[in-house]
N, C-alpha and C positions, 0 to 999 in steps of 0.2 A: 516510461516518460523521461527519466532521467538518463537513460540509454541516447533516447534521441535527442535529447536536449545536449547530450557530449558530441552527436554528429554531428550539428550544425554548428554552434559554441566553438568545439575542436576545431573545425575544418575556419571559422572565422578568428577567431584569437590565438590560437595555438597551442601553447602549453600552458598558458596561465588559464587559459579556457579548459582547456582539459582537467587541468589540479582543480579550476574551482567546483565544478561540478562532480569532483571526485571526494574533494571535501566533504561535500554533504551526502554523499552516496550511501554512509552507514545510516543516516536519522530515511531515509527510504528503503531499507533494510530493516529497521526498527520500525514503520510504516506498515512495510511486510507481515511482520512477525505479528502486530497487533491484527492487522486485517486478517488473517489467516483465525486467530484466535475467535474472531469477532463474524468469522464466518463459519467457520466451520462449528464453533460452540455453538450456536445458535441454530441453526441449520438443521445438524444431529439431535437435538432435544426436539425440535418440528417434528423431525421425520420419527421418532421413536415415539413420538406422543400420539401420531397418526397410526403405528400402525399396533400402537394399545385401541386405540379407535378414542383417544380422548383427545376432541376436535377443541375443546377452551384450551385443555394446557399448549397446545399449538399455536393455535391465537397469538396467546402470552409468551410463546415462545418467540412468537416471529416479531411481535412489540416490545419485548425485550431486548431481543439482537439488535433493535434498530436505534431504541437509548444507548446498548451497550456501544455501536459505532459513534455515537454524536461521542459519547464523554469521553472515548478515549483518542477521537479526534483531537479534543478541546487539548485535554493533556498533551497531547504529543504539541497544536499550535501556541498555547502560551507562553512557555517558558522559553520557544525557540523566538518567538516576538520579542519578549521582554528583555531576555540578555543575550540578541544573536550574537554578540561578539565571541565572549566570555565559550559559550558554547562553540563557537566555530574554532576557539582555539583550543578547545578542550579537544577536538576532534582534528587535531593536528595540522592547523590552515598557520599559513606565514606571512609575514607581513606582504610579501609582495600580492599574493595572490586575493589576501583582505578585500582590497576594493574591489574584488568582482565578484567573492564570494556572499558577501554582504548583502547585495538587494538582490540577488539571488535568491537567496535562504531566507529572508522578508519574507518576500511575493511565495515562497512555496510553502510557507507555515501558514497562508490563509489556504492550502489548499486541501488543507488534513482531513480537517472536517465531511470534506465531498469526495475527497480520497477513500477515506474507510466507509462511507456508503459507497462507493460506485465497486470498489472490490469486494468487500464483505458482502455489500446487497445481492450480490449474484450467484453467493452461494442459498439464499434464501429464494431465489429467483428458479434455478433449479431446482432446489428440494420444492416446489410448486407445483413441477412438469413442464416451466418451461426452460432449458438446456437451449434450445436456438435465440430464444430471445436475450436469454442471458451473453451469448455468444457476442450478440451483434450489441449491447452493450456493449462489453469491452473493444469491439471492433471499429463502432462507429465514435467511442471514446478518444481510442489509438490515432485514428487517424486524423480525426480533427487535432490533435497535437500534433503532426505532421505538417499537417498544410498551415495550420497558424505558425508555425515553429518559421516556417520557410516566408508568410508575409509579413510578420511582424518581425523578423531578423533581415532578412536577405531584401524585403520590398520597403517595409517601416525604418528599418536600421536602428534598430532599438538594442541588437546587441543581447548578453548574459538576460537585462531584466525583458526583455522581448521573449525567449526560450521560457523563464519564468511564468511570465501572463500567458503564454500558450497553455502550458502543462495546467495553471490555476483553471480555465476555462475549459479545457477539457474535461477539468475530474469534474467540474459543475454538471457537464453532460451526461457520465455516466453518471452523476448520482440523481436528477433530476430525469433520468431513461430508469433506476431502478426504482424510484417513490413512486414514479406514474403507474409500475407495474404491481405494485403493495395496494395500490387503489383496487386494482383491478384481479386481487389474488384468484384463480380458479379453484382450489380445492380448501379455500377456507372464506369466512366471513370474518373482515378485521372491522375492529370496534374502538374507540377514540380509548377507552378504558383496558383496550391491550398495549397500550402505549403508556402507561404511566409508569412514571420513574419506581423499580424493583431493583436495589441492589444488593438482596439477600438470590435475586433472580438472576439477576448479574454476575454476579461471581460465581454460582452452579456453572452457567453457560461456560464462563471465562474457564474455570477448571476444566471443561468437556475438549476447550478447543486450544489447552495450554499445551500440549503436545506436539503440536503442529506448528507451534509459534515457537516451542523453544530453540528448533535449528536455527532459526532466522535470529533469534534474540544471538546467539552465540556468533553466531554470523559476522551480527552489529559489531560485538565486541573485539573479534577479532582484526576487522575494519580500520577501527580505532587505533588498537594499540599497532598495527601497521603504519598507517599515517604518521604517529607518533616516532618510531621507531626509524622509518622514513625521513621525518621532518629535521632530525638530527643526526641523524648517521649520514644521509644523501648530502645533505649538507657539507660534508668532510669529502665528499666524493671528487671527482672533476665535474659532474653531470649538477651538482646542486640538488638541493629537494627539491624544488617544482616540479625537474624532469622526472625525477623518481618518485613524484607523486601522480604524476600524469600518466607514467605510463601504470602503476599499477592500479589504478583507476580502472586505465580500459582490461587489464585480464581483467580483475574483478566482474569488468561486464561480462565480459565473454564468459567468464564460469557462471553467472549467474543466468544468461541464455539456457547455461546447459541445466541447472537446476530445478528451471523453469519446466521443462518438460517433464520431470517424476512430479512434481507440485499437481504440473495439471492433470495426471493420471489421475493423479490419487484423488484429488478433487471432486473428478466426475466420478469414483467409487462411490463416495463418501455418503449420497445420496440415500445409495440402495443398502449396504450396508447397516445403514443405522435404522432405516425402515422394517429393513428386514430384523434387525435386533428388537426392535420394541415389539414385531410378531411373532416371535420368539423361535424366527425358523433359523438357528442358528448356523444351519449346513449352508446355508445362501449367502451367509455372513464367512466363514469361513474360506 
């Protein structure tokens, strides 16, 4: 989302559109890291609990991953609400670029919440059996941030917070396409009482899927202390740090493209794997 929200942004503001959305590129990286945690922990306890054949711990598995996405949505949107300045310069943003990174980073901190459902849910979406509809989740997620990106910038002319409300209303779609399908699970029966708040449940899960998140957590931080290290040194440069924040913005994307693909490999493993772990056929696993 924030890839293409740099396409459109970039190609209309230029480098101050570029830096600003490069600014927040690590809390979407940290976004990663949590989803990942909040998908794959949760997913793996499903699939291991099916294939002990204990059809309630699955349940509870699958109603616990889905508190474990709300709260560490919530986490990730409040503090970025409440002090976005403070934060955006903690994350090495400059005065020039401030006012466009600002309602930016507003508008995408109410989007956390339907962010970490629409990605996390998909991996609970898969561990199901369903893999294509998971698919077209994130497919028909993607693209409706495409086409908003391009009538609420290029037709509305709304500009940085136009890209914003695109990417906000998107992740509402994937996460409102992954709850529709929690109604309708096929290999389990969910019950209002596999949804209540466990956070001794919680943290099992989050342990199961801290592995997977901690690339991306380091990731973040690497991010950071570049922009930083950027925002005063580029600075001294002839280029300024905007430009030096802009352009490494876009590698970042373009490595992240590339990361994207081992992520998804292993993803679609992940399923079978840990099914086959809880039936304890370990050669399948291996």
């Amino acid at each position: 989302y924030n890839i293409v929200d740099q396409l459109f942004i970039g190609n209309l503001l230029g480098v101050v559109g570029n830096a600003a959305t490069s600014i927040i590129f690590p809390v979407f990286t940290l976004c990663t890291a949590l989803s990942l945690m909040c998908g794959v922990g949760p997913s793996a306890a499903m699939n291991i609990s099916l294939g002990k054949g204990d059809r309630e711990g699955a349940a509870k598995a699958v109603g616990g991953g889905f508190g474990l996405m709300v709260l560490c949505g919530l986490i990730l949107m409040i503090p970025l609400l409440v002090f976005t300045e403070p934060i955006l310069m903690f994350l090495g943003c400059t005065e020039t670029v401030l006012p466009y990174a600002l309602p930016y980073a507003r508008i995408i901190a109410l989007s956390f919440v339907f962010s970490m459902v629409g990605a996390s849910g998909t991996f609970l979406v898969r561990a199901d059996g369903s893999p294509r509809y998971a698919l077209v989740c994130v497919v028909v997620s993607s693209l409706s941030n495409v086409g908003m990106d391009a009538l609420f910038i290029l037709v509305f002319g709304w500009g940085i917070a136009g890209a914003a409300w695109a990417t906000l209303i998107a992740e509402f779609i994937g996460a409102a396409m992954v709850v529709h399908h929690m109604r309708h699970f096929r290999v389990l029966s969910l019950h209002r009482k596999d949804f209540f708040p466990d956070f001794r449940l919680y943290g099992k899960m989050a342990a199961i899927g801290a592995g997977p998140a901690f690339n991306f957590l380091t990731q973040s931080m690497v991010q950071i202390i570049v922009n930083n290290s950027l925002k005063v040194y580029g600075a001294q440069s002839v280029y300024g740090s905007d430009i030096c924040l802009a352009a490494a913005g876009v590698a970042n994307k373009v490595n992240t493209l590339a990361v994207a693909m081992v992520v998804g490999l292993t993803n679609g493993l992940q399923p079978i794997s840990s099914y086959n772990f809880g039936r304890k056929n370990y050669r399948r696993v291996a």
